[in-house]
N, CA and C of each residue as an Amber inpcrd file, in Angstrom:
protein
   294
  -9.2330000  13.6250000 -21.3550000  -8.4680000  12.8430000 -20.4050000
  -9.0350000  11.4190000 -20.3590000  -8.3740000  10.0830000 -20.1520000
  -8.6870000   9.1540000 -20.6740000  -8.0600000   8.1780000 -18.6630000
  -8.9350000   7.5900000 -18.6900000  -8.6080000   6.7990000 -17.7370000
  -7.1260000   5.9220000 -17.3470000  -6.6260000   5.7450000 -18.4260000
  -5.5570000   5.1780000 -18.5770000  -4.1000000   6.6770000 -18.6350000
  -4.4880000   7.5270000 -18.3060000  -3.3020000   8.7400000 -18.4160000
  -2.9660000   8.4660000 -17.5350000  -3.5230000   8.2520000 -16.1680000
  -2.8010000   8.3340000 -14.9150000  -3.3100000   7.1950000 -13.9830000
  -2.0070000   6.1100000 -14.1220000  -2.2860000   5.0290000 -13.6110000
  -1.8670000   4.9340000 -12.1380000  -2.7010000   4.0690000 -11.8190000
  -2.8210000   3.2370000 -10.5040000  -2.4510000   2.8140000 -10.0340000
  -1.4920000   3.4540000  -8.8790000  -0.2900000   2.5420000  -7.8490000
  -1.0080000   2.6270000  -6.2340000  -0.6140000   1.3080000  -5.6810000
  -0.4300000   1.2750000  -4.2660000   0.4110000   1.3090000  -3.3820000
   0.6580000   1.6270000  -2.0400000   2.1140000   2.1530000  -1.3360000
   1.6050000   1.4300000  -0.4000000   2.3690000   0.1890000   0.1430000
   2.3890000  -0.9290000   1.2800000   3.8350000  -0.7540000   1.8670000
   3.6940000  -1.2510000   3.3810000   4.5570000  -1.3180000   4.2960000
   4.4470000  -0.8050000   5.3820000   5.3830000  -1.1510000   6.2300000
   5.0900000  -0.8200000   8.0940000   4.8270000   0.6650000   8.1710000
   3.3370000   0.6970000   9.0510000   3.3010000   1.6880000   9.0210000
   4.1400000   3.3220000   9.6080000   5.2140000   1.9130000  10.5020000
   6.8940000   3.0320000  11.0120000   7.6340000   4.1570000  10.1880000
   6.6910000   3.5490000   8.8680000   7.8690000   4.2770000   7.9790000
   6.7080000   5.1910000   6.6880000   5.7190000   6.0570000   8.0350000
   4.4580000   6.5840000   7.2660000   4.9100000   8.0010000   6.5730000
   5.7450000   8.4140000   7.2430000   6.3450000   9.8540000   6.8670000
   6.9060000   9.2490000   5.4160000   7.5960000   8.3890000   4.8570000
   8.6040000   8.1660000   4.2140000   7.5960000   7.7040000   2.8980000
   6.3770000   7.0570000   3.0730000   5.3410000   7.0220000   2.8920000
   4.6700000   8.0350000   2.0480000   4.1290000   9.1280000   2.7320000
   3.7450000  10.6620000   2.3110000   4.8880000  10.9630000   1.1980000
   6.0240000  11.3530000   1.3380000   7.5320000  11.4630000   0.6650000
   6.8030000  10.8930000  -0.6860000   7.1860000   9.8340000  -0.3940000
   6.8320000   9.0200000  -1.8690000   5.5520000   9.3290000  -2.5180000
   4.0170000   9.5510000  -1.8870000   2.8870000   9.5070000  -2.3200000
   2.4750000  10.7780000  -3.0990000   3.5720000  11.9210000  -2.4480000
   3.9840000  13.4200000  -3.0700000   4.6670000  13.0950000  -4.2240000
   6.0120000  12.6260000  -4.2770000   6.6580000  12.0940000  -5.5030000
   6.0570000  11.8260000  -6.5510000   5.4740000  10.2540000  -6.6310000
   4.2680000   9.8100000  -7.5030000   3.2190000  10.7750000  -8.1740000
   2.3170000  11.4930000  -7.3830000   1.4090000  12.1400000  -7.5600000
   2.0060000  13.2000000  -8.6180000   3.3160000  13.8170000  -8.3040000
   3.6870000  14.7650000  -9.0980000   3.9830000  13.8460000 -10.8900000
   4.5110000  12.9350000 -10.6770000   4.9790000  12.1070000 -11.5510000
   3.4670000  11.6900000 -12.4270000   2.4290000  11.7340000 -12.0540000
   1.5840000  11.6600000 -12.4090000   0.7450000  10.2050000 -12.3270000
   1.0220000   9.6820000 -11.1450000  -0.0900000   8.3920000 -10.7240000
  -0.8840000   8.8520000  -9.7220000  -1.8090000   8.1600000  -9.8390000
  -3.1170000   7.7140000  -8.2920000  -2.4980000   7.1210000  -7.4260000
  -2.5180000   7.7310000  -6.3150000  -1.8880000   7.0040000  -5.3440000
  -2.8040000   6.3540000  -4.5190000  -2.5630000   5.1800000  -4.1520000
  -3.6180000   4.8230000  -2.5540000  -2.5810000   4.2280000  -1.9770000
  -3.1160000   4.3990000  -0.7950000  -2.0000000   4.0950000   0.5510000
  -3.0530000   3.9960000   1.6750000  -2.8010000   3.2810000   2.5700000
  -3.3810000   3.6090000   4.2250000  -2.8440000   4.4980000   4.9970000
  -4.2860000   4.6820000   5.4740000  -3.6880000   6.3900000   6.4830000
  -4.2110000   6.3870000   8.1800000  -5.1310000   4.5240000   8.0540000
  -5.8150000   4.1890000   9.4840000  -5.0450000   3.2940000   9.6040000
  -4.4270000   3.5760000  11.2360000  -3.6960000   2.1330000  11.8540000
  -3.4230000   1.9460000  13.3570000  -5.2930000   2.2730000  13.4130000
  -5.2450000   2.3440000  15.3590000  -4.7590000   1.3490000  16.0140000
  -4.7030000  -0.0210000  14.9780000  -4.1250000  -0.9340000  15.7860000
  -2.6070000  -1.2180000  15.8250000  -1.8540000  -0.3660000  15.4000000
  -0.1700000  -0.6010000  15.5610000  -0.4000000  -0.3510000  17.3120000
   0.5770000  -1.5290000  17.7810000   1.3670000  -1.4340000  19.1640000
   0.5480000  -2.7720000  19.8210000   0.6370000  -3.9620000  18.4720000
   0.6990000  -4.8930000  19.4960000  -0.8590000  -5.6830000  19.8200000
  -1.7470000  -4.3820000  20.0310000  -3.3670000  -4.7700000  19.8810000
  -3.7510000  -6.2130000  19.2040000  -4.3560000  -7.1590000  19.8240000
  -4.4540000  -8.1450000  19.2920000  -5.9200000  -7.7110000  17.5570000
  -5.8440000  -8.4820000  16.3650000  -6.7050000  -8.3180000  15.5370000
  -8.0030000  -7.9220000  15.8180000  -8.9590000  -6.9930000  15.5840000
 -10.2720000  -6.6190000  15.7720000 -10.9280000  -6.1280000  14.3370000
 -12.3250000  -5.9580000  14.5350000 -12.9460000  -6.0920000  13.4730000
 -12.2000000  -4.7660000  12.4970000 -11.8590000  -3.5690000  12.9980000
 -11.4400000  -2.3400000  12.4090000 -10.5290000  -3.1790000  11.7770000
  -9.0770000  -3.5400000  12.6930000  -7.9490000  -3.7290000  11.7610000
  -8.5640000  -4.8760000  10.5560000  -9.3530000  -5.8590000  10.8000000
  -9.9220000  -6.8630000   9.6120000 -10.5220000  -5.9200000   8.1460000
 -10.7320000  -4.3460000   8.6720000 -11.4530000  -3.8580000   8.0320000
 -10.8470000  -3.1640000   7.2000000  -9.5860000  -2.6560000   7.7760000
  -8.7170000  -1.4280000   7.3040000  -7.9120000  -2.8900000   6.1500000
  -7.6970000  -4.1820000   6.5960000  -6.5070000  -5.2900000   5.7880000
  -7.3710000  -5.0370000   4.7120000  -8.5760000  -5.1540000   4.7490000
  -9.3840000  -5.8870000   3.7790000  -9.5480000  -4.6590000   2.7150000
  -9.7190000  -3.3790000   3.1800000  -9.0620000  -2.2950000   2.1840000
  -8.4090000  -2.3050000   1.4200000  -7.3900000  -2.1410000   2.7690000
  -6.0480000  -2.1560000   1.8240000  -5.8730000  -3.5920000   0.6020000
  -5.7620000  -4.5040000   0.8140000  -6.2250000  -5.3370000  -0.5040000
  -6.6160000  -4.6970000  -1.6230000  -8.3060000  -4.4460000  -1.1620000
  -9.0740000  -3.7190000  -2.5780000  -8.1720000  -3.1040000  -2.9640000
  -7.4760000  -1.9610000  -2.3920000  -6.7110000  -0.7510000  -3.1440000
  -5.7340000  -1.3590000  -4.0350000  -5.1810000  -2.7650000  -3.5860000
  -4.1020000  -3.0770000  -4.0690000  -4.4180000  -3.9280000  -4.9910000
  -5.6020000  -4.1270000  -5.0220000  -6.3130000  -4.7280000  -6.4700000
  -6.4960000  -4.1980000  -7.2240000  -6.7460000  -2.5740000  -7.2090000
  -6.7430000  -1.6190000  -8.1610000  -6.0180000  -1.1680000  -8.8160000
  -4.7440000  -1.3050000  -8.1160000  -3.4930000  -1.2690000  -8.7650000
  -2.9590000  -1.7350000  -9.7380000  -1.9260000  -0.9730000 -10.6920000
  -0.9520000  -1.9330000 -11.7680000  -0.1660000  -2.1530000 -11.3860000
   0.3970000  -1.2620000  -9.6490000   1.5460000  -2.1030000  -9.1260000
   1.5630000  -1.6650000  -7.7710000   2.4530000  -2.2730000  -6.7900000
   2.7090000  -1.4850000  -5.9080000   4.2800000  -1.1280000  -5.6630000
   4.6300000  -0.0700000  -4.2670000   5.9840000   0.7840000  -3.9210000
   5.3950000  -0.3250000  -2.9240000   6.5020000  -0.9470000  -2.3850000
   7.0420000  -1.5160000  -1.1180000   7.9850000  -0.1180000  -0.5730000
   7.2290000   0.2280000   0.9890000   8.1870000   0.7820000   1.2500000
   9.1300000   0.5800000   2.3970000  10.5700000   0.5680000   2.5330000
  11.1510000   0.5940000   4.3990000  11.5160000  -0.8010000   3.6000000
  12.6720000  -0.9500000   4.8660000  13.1400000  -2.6530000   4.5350000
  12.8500000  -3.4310000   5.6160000  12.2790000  -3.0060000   6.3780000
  11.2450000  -4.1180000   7.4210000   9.7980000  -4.3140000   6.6530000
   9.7330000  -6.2770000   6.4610000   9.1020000  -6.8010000   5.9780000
   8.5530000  -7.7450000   6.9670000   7.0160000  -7.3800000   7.8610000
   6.5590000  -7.8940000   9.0010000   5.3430000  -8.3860000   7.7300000
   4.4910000  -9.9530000   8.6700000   3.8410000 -10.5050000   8.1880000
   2.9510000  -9.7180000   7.1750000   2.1880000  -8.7610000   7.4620000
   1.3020000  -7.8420000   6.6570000   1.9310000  -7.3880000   5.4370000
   3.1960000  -7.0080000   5.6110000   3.7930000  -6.0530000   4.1510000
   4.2660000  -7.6860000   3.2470000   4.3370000  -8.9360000   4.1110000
   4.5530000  -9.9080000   3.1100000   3.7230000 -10.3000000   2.1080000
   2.5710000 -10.3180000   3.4020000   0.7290000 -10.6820000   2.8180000
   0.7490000 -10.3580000   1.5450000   0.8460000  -8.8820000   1.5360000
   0.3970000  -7.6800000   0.9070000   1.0060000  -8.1380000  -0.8710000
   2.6270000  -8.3310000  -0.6720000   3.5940000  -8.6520000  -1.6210000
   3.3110000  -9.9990000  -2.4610000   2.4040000 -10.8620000  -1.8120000
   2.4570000 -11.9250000  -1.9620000   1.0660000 -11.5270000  -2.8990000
   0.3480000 -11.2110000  -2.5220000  -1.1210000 -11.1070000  -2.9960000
  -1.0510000 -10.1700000  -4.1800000   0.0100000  -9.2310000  -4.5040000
   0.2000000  -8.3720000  -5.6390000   0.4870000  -9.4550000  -6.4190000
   2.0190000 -10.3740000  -6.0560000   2.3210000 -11.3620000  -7.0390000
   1.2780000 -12.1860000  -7.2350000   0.2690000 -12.8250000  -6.8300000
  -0.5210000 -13.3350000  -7.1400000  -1.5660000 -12.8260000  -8.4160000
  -1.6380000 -12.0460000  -8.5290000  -2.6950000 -11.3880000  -8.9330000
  -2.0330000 -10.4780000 -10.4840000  -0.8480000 -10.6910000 -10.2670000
  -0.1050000 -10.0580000 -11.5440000   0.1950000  -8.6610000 -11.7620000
   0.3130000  -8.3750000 -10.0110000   0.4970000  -6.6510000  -9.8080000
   2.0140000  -6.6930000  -9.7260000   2.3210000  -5.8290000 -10.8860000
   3.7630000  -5.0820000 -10.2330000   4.1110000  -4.8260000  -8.8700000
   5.5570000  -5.0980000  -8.3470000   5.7910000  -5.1610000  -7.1270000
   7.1220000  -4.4470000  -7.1310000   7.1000000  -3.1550000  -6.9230000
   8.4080000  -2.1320000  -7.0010000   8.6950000  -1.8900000  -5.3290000
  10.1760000  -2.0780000  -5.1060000  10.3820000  -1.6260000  -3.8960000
  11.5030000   0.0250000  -3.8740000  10.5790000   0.6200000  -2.7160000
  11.0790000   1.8320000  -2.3640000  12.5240000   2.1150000  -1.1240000
């Protein structure tokens, strides 16, 4: 088995749409990629920024640096899932929406 058999995707977007999320991360996995996704998001509802959520963004990044691409998922696109989109294109990550 060779590192390159089963490549490296990331799954970004509001976390409203986490079930839909899982859906997909099952999908993939069967299909045969690595999935990473976030699964911490004590701060949805508004909470102003704290060191956790700085901690959990800054993750999620890495993960999405690891990536050859990411699933955009949900069609609500709030500042974070833009970030996120923006920083794949930057960086020369595939940017597939779900």
């Amino acid at each position: 088995m060779s590192a390159t058999q089963f490549p490296v995707v990331a799954i970004c977007g509001s976390m409203r749409y986490f079930d839909d999320m899982l859906i997909l991360a099952k999908t993939l996995t069967g299909q045969g990629f690595i999935v990473l996704m976030p699964f911490v998001a004590d701060y949805i509802g508004g909470k102003p920024a704290d060191e956790m959520k700085e901690m959990l963004d800054d993750m999620h990044f890495t993960k999405i640096s690891m990536s050859q691409a990411i699933y955009v998922v949900g069609s609500h696109r709030g500042e974070s899932t833009c970030q996120e989109i923006d920083y794949a294109k930057d960086h020369g990550i595939e940017v597939r929406y779900w």
